[in-house]
Chimera marker file (.cmm) of the C-alpha trace (Angstrom):
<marker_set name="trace">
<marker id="1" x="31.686" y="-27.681" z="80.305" r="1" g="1" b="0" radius="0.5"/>
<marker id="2" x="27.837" y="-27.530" z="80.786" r="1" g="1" b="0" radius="0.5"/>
<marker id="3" x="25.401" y="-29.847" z="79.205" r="1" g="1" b="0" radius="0.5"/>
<marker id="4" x="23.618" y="-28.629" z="76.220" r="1" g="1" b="0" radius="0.5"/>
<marker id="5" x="20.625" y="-30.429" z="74.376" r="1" g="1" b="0" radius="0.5"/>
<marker id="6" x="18.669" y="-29.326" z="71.297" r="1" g="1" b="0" radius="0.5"/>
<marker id="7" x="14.492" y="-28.864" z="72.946" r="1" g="1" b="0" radius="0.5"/>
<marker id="8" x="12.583" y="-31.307" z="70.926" r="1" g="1" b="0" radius="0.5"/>
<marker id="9" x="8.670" y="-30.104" z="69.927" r="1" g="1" b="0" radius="0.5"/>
<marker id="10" x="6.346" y="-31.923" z="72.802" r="1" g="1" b="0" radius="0.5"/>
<marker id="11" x="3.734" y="-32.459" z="70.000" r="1" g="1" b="0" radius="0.5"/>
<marker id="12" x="5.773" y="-34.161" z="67.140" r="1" g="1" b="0" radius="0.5"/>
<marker id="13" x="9.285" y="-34.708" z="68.644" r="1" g="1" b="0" radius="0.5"/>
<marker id="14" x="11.361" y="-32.813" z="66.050" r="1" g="1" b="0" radius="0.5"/>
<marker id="15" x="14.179" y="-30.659" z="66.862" r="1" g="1" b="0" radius="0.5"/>
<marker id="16" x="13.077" y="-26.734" z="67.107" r="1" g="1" b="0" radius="0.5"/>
<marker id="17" x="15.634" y="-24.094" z="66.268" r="1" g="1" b="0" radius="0.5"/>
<marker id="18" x="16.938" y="-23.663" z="70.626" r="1" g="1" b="0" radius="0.5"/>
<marker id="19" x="19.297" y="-25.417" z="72.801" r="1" g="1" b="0" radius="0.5"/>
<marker id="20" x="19.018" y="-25.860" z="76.236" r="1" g="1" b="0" radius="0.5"/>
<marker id="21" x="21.632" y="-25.429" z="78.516" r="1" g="1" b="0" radius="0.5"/>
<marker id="22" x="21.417" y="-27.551" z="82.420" r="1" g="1" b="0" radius="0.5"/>
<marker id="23" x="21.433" y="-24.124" z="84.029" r="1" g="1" b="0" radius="0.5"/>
<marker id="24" x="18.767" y="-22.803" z="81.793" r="1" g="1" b="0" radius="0.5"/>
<marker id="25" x="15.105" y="-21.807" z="83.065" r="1" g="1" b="0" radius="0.5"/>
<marker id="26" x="12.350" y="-20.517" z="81.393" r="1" g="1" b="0" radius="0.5"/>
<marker id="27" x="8.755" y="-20.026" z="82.419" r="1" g="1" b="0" radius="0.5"/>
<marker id="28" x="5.454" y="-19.682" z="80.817" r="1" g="1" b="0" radius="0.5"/>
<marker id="29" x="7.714" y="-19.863" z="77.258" r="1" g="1" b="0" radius="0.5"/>
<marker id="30" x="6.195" y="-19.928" z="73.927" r="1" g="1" b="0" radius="0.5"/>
<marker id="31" x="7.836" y="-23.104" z="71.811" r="1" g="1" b="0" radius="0.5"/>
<marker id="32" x="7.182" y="-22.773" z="68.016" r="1" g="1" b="0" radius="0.5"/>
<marker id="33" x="8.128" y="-25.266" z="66.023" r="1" g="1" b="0" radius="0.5"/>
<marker id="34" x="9.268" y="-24.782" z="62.323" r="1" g="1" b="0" radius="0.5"/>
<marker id="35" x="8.312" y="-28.423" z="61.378" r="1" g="1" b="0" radius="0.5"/>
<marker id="36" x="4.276" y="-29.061" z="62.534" r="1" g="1" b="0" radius="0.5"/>
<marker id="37" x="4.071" y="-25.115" z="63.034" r="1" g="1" b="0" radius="0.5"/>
<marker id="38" x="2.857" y="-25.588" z="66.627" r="1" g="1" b="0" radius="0.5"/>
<marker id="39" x="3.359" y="-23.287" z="69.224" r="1" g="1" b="0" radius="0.5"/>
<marker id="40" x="3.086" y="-24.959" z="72.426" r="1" g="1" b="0" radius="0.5"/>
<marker id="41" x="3.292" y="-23.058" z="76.470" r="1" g="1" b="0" radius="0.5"/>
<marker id="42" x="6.519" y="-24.623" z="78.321" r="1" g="1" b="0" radius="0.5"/>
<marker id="43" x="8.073" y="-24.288" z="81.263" r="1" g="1" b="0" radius="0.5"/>
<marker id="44" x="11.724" y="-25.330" z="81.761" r="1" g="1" b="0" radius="0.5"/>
<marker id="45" x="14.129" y="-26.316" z="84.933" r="1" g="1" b="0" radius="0.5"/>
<marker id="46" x="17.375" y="-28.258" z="85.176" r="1" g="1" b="0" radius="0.5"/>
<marker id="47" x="16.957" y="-29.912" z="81.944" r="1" g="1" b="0" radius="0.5"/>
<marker id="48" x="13.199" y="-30.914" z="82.692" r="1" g="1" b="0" radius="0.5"/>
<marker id="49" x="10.379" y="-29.892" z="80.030" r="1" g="1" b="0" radius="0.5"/>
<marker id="50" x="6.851" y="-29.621" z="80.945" r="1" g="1" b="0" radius="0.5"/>
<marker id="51" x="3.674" y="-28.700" z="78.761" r="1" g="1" b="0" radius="0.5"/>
<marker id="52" x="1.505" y="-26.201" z="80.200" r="1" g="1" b="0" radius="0.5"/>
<marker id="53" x="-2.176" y="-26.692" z="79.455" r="1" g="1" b="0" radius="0.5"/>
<marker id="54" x="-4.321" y="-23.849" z="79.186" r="1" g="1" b="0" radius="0.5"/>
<marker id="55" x="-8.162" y="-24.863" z="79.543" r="1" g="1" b="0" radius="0.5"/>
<marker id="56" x="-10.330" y="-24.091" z="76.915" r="1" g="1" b="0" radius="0.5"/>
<marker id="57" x="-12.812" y="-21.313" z="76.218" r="1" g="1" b="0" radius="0.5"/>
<marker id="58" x="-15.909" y="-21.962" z="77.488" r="1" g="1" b="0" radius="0.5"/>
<marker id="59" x="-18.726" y="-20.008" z="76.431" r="1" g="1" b="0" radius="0.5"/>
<marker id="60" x="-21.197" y="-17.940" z="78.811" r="1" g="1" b="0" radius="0.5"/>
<marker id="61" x="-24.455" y="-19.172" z="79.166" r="1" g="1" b="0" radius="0.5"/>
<marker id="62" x="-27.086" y="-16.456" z="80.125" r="1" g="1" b="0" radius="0.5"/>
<link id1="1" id2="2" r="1" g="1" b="0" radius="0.2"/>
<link id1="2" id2="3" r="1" g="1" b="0" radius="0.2"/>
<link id1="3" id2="4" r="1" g="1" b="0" radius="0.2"/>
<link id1="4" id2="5" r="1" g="1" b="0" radius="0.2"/>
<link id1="5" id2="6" r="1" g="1" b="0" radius="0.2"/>
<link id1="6" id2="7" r="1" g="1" b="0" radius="0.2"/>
<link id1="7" id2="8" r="1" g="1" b="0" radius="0.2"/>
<link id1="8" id2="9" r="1" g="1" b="0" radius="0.2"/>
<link id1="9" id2="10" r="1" g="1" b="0" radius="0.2"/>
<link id1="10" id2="11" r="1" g="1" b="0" radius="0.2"/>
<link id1="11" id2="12" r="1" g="1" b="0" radius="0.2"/>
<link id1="12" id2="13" r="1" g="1" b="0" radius="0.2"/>
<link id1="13" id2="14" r="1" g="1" b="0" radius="0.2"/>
<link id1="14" id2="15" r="1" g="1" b="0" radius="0.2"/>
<link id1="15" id2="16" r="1" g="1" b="0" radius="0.2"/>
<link id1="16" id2="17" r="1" g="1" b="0" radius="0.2"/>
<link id1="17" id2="18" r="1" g="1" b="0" radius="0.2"/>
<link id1="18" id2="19" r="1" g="1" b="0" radius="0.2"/>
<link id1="19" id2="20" r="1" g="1" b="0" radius="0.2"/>
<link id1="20" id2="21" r="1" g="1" b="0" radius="0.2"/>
<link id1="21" id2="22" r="1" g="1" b="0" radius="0.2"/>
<link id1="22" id2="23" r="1" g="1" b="0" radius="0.2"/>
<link id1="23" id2="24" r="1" g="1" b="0" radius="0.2"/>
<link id1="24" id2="25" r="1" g="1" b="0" radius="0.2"/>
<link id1="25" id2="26" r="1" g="1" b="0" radius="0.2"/>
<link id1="26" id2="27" r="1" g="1" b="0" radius="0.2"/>
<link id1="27" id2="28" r="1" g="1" b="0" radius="0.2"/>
<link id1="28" id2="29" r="1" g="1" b="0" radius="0.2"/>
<link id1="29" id2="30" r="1" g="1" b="0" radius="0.2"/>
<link id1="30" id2="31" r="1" g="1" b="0" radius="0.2"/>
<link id1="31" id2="32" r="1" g="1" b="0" radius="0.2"/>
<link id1="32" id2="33" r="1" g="1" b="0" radius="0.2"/>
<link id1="33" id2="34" r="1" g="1" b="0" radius="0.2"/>
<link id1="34" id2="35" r="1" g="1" b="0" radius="0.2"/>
<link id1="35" id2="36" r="1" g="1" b="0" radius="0.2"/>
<link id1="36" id2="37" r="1" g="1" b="0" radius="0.2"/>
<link id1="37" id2="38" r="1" g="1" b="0" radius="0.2"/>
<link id1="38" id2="39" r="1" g="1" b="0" radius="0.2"/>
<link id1="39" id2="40" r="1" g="1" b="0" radius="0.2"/>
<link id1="40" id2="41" r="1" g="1" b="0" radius="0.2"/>
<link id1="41" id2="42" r="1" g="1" b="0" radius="0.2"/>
<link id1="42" id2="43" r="1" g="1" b="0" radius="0.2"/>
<link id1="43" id2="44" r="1" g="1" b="0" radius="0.2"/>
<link id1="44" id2="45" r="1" g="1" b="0" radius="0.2"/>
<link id1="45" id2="46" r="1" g="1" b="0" radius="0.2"/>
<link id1="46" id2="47" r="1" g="1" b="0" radius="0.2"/>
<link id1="47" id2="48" r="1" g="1" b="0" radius="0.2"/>
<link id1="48" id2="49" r="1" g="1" b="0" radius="0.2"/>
<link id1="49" id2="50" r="1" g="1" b="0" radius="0.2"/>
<link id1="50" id2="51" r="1" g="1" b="0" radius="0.2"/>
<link id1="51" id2="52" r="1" g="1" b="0" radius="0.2"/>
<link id1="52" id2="53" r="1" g="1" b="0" radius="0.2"/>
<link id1="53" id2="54" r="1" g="1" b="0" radius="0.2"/>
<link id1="54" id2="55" r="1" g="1" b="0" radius="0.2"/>
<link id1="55" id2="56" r="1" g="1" b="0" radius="0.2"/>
<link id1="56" id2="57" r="1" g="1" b="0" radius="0.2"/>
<link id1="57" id2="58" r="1" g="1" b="0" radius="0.2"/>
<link id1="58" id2="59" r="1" g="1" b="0" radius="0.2"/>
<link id1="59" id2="60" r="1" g="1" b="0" radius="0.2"/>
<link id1="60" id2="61" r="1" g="1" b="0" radius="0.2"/>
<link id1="61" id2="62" r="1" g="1" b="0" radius="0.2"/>
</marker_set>
């Protein structure tokens, strides 16, 4: 039988409503959680979370 884990929000550490499986992969995913109503860029592999950080707008200076 294969692992399974509930993904925990990367900003407050509450449960969100997926499970992760060890031989599940996503990229570029868009976590939303129900509790801080957060929706945060992930990417997953082999069990392994990691936040993607998008830089901020900057503005144009003419």
């Amino acid at each position: 039988m294969k692992q399974e884990k509930w993904l925990l929000c990367p900003v407050c550490g509450n449960k969100t409503r997926l499970k992760l499986r060890e031989d599940t992969v996503l990229e570029k995913f868009p976590l939303f959680c129900p509790k801080c109503k957060q929706e945060t860029l992930i990417n997953v592999r082999q069990m392994n979370i990691s936040v993607i950080r998008e830089p901020d707008a900057q503005t144009q200076s003419r």
